[in-house]
C-alpha positions as MATLAB code, in Angstrom:
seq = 'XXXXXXXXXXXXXXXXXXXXXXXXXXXXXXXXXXXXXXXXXXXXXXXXXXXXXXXXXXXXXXXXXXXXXXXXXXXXXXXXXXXXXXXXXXXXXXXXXXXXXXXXXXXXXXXXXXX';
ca = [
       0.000    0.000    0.000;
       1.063    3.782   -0.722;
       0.179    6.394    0.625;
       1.093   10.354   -0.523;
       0.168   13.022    2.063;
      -2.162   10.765    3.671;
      -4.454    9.722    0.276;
      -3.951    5.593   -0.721;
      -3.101    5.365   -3.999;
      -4.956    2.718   -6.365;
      -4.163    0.561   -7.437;
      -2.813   -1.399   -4.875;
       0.296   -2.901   -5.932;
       2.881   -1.040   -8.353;
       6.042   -2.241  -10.423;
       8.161    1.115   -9.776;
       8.513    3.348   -6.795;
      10.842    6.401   -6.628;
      11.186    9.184   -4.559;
      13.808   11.750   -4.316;
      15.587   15.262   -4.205;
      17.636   14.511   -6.459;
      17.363   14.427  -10.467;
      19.440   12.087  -11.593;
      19.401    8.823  -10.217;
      23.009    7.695  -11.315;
      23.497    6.264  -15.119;
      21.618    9.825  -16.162;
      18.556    8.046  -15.070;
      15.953   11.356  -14.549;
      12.864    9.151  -12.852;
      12.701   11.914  -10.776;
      13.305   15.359  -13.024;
      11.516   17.567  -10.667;
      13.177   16.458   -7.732;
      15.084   19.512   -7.154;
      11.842   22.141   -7.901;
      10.708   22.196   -4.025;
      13.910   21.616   -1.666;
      10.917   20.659    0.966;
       9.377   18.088   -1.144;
      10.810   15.228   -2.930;
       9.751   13.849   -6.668;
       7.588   10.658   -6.165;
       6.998    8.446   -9.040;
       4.924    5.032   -8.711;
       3.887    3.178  -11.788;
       1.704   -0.051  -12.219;
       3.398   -1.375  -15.572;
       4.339   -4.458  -16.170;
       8.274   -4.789  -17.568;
       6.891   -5.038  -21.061;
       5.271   -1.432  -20.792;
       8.148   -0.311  -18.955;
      11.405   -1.063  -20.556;
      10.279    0.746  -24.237;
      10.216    3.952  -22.075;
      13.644    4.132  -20.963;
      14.314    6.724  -23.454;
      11.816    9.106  -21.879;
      13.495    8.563  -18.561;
      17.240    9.149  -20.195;
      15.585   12.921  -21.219;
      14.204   13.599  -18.301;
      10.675   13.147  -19.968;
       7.864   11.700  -17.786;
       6.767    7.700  -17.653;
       3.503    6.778  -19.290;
       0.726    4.784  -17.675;
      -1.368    4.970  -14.489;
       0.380    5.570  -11.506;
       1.376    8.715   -9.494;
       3.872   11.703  -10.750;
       4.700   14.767   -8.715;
       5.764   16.499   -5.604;
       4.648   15.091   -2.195;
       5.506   16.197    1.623;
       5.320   12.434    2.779;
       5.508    8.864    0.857;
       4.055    5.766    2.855;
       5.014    2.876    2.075;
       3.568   -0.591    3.567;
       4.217   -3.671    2.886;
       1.008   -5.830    3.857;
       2.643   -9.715    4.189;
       6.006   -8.301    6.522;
       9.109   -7.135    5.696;
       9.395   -5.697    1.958;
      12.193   -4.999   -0.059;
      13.582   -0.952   -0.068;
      16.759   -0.227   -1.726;
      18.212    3.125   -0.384;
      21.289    4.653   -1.954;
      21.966    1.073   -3.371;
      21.543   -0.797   -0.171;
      18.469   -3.438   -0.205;
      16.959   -3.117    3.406;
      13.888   -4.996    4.737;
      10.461   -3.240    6.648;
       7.089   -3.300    6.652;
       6.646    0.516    6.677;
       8.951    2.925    5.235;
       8.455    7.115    5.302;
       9.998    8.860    2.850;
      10.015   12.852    3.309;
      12.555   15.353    2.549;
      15.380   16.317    5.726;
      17.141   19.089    6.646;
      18.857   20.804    3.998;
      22.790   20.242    3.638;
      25.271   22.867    2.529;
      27.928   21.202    0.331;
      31.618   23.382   -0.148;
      33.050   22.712   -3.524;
      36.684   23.796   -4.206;
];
């Protein structure tokens, strides 16, 4: 189940989640090209395709271009997710953790120093 600001989304089960404040995801994948629009709210993106619908649109995701299909697309203060048989898989900065609930919201900002 997933919730955004407190509304379940339908349908119930999805084949990509993604939040983040960040645009590109590594690999100049942009799932999440708004991500940097609201500092205070991160980019959510959860589709319900299967891999056949999904794969021919990995050009729209190299331009930054939205995903087609049904699903959700756009800014959020807080992502639920719940897994409803236990522990679920989350991978976070390429670590693959287990819960059954995970909150996803944006933190405190962080000053980096270049030089």
């Amino acid at each position: 189940e997933i919730d955004i600001d407190g509304e379940t989304l339908e349908p119930r089960a999805f084949s990509l989640v993604v939040a983040s404040v960040v645009k590109d995801l590594g690999l100049h994948m942009w799932v999440t090209p708004r991500a940097a629009e609201d500092p205070t709210r991160p980019h959510v993106v959860c589709k319900a395709l299967s891999v056949r619908r999904l794969g021919p649109q990995a050009h729209r995701v190299l331009r930054g271009r939205p995903i087609e299909g049904p699903g959700f697309d756009g800014l959020c203060e807080t992502l639920t997710v719940t897994f409803p048989d236990g522990a679920g898989p989350l991978v976070l900065d390429g670590d693959v953790l287990f819960s059954k609930t995970a909150v996803v919201r944006a933190g405190p900002r962080v000053r980096v120093v270049a030089y």
